[in-house]
N, CA, C and O atoms as a GROMACS GRO file, in nm:
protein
  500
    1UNK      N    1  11.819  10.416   9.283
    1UNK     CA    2  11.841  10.288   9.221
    1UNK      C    3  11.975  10.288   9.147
    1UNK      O    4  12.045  10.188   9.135
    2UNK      N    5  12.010  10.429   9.091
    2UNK     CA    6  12.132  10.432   9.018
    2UNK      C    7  12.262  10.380   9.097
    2UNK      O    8  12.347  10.301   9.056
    3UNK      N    9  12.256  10.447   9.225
    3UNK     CA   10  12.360  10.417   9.329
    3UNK      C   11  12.333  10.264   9.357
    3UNK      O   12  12.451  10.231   9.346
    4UNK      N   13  12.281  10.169   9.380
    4UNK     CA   14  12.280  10.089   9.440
    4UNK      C   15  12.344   9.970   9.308
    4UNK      O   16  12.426   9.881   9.333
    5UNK      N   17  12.291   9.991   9.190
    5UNK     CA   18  12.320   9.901   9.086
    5UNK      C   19  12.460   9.972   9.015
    5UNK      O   20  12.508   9.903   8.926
    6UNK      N   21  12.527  10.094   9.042
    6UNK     CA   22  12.639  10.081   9.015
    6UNK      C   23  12.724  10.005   9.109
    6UNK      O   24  12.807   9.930   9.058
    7UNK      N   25  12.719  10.012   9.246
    7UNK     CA   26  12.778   9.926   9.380
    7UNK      C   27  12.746   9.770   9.354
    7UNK      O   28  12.821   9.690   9.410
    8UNK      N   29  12.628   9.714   9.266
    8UNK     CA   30  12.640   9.588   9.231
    8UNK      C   31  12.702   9.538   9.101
    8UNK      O   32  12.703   9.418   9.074
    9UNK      N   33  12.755   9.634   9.021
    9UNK     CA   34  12.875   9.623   8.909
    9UNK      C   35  13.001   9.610   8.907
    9UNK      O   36  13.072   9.558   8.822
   10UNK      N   37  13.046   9.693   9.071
   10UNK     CA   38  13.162   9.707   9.081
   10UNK      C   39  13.182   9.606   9.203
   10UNK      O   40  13.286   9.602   9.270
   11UNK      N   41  13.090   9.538   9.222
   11UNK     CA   42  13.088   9.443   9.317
   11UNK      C   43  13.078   9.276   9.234
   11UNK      O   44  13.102   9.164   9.280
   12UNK      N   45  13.039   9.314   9.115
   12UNK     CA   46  13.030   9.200   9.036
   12UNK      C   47  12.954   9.100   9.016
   12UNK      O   48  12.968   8.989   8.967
   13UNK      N   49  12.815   9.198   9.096
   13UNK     CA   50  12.734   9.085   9.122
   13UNK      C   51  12.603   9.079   9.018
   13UNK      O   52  12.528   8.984   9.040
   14UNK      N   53  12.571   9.157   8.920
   14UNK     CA   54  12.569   9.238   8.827
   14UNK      C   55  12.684   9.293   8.689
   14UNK      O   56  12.788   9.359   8.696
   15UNK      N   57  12.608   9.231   8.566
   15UNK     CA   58  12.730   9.267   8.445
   15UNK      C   59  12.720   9.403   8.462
   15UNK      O   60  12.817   9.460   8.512
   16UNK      N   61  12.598   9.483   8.421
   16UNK     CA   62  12.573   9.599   8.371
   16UNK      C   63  12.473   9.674   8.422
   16UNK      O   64  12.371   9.615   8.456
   17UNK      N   65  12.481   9.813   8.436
   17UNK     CA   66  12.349   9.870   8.536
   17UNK      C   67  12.247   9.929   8.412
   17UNK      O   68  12.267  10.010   8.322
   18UNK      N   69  12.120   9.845   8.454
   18UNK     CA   70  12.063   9.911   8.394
   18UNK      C   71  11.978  10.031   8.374
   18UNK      O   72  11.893  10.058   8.290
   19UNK      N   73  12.033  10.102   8.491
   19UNK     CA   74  11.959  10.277   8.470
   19UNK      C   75  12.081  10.341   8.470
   19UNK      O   76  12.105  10.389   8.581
   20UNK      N   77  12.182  10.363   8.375
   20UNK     CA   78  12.259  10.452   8.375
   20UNK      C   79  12.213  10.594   8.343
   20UNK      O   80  12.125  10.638   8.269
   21UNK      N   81  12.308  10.653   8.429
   21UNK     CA   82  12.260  10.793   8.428
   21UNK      C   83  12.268  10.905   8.302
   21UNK      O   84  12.338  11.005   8.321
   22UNK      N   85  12.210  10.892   8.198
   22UNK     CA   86  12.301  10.964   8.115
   22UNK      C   87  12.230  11.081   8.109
   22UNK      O   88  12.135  11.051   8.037
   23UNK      N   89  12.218  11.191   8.140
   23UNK     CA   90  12.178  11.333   8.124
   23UNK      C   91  12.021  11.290   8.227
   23UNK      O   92  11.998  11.178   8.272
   24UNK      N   93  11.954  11.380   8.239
   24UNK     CA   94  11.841  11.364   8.311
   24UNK      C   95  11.747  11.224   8.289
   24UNK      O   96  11.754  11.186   8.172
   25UNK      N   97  11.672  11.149   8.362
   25UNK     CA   98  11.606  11.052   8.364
   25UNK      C   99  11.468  11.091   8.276
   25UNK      O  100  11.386  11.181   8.293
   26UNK      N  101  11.474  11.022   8.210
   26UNK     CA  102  11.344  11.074   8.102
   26UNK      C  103  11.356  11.094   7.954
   26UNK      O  104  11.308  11.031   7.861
   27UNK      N  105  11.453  11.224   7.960
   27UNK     CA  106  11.557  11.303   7.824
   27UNK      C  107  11.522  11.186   7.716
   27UNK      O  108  11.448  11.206   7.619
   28UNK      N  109  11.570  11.089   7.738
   28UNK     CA  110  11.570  10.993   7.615
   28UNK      C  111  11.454  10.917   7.621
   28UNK      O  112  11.490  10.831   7.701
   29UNK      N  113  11.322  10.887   7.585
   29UNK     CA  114  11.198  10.795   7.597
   29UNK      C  115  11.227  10.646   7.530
   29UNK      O  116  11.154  10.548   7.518
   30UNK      N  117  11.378  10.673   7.489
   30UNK     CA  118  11.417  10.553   7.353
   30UNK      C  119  11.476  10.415   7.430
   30UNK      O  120  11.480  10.294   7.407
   31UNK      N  121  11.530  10.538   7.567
   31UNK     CA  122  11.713  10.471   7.605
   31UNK      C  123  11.571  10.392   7.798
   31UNK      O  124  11.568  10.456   7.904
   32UNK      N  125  11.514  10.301   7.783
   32UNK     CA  126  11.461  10.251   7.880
   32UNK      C  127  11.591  10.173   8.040
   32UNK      O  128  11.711  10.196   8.035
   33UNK      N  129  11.566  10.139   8.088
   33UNK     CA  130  11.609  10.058   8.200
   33UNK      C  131  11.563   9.905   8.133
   33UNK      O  132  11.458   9.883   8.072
   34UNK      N  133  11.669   9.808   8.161
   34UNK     CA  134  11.688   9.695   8.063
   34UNK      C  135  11.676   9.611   8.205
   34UNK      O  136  11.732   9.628   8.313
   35UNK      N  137  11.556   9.488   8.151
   35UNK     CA  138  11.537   9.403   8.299
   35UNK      C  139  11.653   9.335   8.316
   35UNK      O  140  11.741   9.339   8.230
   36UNK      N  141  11.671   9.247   8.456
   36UNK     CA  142  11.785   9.184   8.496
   36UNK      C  143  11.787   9.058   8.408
   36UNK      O  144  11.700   9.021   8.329
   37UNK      N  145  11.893   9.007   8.435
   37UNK     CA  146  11.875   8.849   8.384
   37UNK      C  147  11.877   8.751   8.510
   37UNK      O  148  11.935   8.773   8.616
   38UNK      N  149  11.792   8.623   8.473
   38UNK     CA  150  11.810   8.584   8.598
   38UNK      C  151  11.929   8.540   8.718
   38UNK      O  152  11.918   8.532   8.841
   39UNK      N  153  12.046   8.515   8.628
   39UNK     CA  154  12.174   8.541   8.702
   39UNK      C  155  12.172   8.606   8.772
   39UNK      O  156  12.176   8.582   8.893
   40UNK      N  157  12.163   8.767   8.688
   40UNK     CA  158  12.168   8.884   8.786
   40UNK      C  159  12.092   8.904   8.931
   40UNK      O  160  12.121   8.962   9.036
   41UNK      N  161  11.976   8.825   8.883
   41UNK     CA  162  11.851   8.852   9.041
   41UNK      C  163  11.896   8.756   9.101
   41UNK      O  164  11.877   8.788   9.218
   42UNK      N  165  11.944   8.658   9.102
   42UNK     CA  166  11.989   8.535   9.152
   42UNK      C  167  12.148   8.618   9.246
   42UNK      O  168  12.167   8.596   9.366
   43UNK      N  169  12.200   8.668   9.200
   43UNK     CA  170  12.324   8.674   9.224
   43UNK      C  171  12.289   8.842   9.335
   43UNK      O  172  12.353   8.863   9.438
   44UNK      N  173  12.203   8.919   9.294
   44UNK     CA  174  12.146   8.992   9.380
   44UNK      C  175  12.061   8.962   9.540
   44UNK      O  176  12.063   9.014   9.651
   45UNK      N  177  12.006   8.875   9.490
   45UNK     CA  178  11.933   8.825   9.617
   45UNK      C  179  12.020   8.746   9.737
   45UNK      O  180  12.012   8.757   9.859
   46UNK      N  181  12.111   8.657   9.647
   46UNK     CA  182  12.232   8.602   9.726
   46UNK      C  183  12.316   8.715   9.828
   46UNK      O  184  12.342   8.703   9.948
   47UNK      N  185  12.338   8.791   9.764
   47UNK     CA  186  12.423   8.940   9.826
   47UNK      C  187  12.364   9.010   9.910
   47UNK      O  188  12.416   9.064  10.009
   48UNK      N  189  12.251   9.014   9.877
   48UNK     CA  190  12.170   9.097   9.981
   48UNK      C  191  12.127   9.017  10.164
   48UNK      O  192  12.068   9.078  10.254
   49UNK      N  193  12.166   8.906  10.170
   49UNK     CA  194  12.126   8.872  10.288
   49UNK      C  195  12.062   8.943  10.366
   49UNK      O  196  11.974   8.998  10.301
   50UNK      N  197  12.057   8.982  10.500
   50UNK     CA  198  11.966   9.037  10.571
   50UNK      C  199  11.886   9.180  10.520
   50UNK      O  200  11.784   9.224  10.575
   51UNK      N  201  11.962   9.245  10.393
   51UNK     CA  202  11.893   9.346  10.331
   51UNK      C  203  11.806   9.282  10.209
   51UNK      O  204  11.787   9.325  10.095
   52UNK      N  205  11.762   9.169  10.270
   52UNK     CA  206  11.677   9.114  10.094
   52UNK      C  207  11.552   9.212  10.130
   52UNK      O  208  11.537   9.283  10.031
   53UNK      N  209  11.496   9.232  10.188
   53UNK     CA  210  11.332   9.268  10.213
   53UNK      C  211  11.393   9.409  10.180
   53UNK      O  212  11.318   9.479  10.112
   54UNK      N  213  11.474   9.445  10.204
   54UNK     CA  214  11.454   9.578  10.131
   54UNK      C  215  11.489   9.630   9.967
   54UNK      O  216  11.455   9.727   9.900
   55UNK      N  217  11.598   9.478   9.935
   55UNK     CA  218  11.639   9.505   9.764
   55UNK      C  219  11.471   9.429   9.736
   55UNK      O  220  11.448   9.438   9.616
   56UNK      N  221  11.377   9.373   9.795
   56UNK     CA  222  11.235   9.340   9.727
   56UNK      C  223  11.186   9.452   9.722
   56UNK      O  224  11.142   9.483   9.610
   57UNK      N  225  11.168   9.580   9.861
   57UNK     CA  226  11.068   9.668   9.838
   57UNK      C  227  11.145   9.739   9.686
   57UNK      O  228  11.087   9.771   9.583
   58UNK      N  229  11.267   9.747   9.713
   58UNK     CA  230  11.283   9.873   9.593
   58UNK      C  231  11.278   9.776   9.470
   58UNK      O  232  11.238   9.844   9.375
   59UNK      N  233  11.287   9.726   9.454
   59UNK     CA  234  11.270   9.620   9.316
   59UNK      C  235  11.134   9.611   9.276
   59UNK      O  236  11.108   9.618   9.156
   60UNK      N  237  11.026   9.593   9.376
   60UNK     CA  238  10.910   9.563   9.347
   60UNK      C  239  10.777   9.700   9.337
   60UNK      O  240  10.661   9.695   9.295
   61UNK      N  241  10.858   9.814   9.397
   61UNK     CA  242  10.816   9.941   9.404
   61UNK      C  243  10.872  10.045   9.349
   61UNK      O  244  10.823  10.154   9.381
   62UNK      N  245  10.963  10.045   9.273
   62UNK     CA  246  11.048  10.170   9.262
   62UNK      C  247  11.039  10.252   9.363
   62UNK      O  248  11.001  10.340   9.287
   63UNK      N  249  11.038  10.305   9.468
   63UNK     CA  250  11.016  10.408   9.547
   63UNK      C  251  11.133  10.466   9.528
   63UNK      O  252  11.204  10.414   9.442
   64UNK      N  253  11.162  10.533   9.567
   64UNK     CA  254  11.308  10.640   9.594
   64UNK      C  255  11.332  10.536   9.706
   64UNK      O  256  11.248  10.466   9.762
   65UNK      N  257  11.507  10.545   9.729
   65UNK     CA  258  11.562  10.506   9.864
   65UNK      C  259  11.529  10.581   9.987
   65UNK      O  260  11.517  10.510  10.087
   66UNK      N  261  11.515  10.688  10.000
   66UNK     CA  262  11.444  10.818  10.090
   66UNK      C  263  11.304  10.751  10.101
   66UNK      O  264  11.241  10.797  10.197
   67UNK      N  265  11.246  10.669  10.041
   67UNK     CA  266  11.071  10.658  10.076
   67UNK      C  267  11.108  10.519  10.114
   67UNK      O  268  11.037  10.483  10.208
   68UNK      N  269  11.178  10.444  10.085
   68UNK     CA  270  11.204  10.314  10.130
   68UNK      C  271  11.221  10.298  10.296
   68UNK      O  272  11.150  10.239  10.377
   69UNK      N  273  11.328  10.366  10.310
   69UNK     CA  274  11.417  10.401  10.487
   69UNK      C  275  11.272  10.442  10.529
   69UNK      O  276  11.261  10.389  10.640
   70UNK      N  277  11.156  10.505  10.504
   70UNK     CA  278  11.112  10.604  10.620
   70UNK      C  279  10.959  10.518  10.549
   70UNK      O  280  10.853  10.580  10.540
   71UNK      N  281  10.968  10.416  10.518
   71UNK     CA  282  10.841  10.316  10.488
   71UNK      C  283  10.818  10.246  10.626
   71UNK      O  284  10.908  10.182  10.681
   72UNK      N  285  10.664  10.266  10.692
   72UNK     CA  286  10.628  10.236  10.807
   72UNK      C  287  10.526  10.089  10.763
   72UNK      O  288  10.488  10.078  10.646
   73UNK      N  289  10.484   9.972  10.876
   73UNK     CA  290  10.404   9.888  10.854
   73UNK      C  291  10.251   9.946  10.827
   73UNK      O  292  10.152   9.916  10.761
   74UNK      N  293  10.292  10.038  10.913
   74UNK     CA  294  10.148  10.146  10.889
   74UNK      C  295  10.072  10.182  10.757
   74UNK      O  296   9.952  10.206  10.747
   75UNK      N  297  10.156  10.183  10.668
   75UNK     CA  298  10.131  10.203  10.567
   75UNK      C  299  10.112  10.117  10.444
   75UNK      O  300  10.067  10.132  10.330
   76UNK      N  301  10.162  10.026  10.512
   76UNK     CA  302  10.112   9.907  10.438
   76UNK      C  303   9.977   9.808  10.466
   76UNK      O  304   9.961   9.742  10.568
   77UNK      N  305   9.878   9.815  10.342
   77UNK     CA  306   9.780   9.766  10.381
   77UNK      C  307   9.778   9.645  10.350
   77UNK      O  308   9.818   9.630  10.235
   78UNK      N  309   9.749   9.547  10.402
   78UNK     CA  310   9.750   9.375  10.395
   78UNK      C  311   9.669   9.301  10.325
   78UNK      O  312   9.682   9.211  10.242
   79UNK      N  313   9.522   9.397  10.409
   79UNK     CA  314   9.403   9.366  10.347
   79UNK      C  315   9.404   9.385  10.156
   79UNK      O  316   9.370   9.308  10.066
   80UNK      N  317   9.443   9.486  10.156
   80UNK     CA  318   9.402   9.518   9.979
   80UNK      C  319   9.537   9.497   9.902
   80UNK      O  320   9.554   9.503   9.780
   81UNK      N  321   9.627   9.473   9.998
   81UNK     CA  322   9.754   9.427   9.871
   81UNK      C  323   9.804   9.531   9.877
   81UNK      O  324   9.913   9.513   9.824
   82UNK      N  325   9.795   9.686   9.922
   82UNK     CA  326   9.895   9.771   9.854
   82UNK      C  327   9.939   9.873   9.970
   82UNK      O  328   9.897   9.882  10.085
   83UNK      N  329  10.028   9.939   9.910
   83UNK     CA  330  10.132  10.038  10.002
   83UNK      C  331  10.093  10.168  10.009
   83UNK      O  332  10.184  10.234   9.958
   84UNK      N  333   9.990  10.251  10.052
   84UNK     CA  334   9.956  10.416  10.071
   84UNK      C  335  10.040  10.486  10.180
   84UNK      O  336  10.037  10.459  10.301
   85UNK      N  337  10.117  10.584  10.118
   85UNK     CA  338  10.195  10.632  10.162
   85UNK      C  339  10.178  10.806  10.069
   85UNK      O  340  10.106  10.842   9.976
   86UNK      N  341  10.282  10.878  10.154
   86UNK     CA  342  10.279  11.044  10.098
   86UNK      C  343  10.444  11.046  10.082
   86UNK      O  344  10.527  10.995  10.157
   87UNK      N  345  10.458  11.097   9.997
   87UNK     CA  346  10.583  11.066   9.930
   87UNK      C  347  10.684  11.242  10.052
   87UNK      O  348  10.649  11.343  10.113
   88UNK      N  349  10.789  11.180  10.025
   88UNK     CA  350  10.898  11.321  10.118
   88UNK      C  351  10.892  11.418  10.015
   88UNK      O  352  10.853  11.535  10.025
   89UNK      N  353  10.932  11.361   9.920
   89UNK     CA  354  11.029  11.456   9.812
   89UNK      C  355  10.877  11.569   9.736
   89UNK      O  356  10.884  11.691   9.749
   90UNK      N  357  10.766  11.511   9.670
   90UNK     CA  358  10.668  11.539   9.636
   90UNK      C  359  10.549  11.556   9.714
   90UNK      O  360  10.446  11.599   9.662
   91UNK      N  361  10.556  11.526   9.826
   91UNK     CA  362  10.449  11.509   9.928
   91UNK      C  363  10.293  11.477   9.837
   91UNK      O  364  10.181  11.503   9.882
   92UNK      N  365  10.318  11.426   9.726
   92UNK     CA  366  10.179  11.314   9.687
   92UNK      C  367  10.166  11.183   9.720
   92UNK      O  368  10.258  11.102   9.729
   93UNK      N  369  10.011  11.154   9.744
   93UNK     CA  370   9.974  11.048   9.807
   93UNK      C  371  10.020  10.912   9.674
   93UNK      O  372  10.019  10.917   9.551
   94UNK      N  373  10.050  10.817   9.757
   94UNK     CA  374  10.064  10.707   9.641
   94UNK      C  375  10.092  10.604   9.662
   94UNK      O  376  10.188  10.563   9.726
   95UNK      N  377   9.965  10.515   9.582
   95UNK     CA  378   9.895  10.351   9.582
   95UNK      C  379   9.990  10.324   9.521
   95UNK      O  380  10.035  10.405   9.440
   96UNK      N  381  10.067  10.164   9.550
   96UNK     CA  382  10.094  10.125   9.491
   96UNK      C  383  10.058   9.967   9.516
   96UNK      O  384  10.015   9.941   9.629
   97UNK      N  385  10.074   9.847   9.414
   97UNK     CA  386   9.996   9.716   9.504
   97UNK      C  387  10.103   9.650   9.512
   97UNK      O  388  10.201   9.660   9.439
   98UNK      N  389  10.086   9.579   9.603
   98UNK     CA  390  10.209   9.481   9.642
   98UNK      C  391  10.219   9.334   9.546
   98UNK      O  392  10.126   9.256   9.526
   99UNK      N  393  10.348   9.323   9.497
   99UNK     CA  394  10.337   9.167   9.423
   99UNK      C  395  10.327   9.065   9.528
   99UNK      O  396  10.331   9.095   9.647
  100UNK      N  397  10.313   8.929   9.480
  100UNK     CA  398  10.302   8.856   9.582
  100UNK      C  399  10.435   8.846   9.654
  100UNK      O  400  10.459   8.860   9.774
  101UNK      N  401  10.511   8.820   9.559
  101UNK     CA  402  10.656   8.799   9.650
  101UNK      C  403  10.677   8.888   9.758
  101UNK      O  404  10.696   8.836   9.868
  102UNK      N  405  10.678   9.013   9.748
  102UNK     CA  406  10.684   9.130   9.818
  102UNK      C  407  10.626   9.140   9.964
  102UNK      O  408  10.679   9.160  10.074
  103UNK      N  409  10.454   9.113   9.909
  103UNK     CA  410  10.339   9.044  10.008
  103UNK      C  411  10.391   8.955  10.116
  103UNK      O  412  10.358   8.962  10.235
  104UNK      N  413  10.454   8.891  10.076
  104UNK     CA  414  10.523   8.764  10.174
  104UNK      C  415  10.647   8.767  10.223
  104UNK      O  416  10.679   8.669  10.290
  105UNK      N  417  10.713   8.840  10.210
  105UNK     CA  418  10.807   8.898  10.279
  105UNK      C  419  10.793   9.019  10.385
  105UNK      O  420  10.856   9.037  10.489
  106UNK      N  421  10.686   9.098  10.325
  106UNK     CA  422  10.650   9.185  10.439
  106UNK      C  423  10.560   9.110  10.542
  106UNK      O  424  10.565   9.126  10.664
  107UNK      N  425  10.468   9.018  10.469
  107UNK     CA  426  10.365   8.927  10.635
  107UNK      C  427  10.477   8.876  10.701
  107UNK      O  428  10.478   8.879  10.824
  108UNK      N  429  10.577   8.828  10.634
  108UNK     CA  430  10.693   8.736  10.740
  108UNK      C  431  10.724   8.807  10.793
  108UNK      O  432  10.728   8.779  10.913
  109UNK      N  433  10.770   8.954  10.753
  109UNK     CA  434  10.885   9.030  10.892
  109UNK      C  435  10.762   9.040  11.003
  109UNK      O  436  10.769   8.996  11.117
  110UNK      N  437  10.628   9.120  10.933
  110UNK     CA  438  10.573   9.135  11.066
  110UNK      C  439  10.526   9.067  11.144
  110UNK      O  440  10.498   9.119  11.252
  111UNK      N  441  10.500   8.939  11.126
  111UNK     CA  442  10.500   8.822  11.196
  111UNK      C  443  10.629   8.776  11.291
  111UNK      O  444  10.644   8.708  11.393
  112UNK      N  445  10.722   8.859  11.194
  112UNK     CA  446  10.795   8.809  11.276
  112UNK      C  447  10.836   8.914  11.392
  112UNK      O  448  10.875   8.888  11.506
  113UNK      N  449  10.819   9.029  11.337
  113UNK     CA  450  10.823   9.113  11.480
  113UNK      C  451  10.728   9.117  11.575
  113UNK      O  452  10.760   9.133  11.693
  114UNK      N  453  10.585   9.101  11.531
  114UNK     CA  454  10.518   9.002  11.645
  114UNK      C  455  10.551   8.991  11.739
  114UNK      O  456  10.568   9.069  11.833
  115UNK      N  457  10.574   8.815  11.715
  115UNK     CA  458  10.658   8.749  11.800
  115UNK      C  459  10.757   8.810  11.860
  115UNK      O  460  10.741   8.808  11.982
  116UNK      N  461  10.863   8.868  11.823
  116UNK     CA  462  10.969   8.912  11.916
  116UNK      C  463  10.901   8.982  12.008
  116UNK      O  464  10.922   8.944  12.123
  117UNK      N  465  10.798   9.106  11.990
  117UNK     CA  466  10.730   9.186  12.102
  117UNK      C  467  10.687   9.113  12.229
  117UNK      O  468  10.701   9.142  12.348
  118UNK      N  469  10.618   8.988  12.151
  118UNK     CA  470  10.548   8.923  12.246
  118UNK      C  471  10.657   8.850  12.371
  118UNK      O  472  10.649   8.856  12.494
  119UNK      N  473  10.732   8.801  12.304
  119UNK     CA  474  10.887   8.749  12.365
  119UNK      C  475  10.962   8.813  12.491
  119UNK      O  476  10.998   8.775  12.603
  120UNK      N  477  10.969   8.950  12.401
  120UNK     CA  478  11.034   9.064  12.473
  120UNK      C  479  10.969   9.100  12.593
  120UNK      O  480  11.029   9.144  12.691
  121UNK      N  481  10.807   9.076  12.586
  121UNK     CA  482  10.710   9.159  12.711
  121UNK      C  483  10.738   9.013  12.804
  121UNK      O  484  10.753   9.018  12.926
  122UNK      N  485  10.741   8.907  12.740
  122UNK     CA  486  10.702   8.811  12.873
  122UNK      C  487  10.894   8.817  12.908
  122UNK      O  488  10.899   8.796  13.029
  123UNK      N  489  10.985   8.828  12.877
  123UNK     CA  490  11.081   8.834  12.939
  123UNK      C  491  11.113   8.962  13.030
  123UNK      O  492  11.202   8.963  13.115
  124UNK      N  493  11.010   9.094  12.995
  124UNK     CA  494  11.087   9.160  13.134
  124UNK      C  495  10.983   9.180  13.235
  124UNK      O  496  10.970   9.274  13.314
  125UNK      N  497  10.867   9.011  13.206
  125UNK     CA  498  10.782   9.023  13.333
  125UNK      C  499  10.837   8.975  13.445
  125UNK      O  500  10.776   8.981  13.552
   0.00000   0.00000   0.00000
């Protein structure tokens, strides 16, 4: 997350990052990650075009970027709202529930890849 919100500072799309790195993540229990303002999410979501569904998963999950890339539909459950997955780095299992926004961006892609499958099979009948 550090990498991605310094690239939206120096991109300007974003005043200030709020997980700066200062000595190990934790070290300070005082020094938190400061929410966006809505500018900022506004001006994030704008930027992100075809990568919005993925600035939602990491926004709405923290996952690592490493658990993001290698996040399967498989693993996402629909029925109960949430994401079970085994992590790379820790190899622990881990629930997490989906917000709605999130929810609806993931039914759309796979809906929408769906359709393309279905598309794709009747075009190379």
């Amino acid at each position: 997350m550090h990498r991605i919100f310094s690239f939206a500072v120096t991109r300007e799309l974003i005043q200030k990052n709020p997980v700066q790195m200062e000595g190990r993540p934790g070290d300070n229990p005082e020094r938190g990650a400061e929410p966006f303002s809505p500018e900022e999410l506004s001006s994030l979501r704008r930027s992100a075009d075809d990568d919005l569904l993925i600035l939602q998963v990491l926004r709405w999950t923290g996952l690592r970027g490493s658990d993001v890339v290698a996040l399967t539909f498989g693993e996402i459950c629909f029925d109960s709202r949430e994401i079970e997955r085994i992590t790379k780095k820790r190899k622990k299992k881990v629930i997490l529930p989906l917000h709605s926004e999130l929810m609806f961006a993931l039914e759309a892609e796979r809906d929408k890849r769906v359709v393309s499958a279905i598309l794709c099979k009747r075009c190379s009948l």
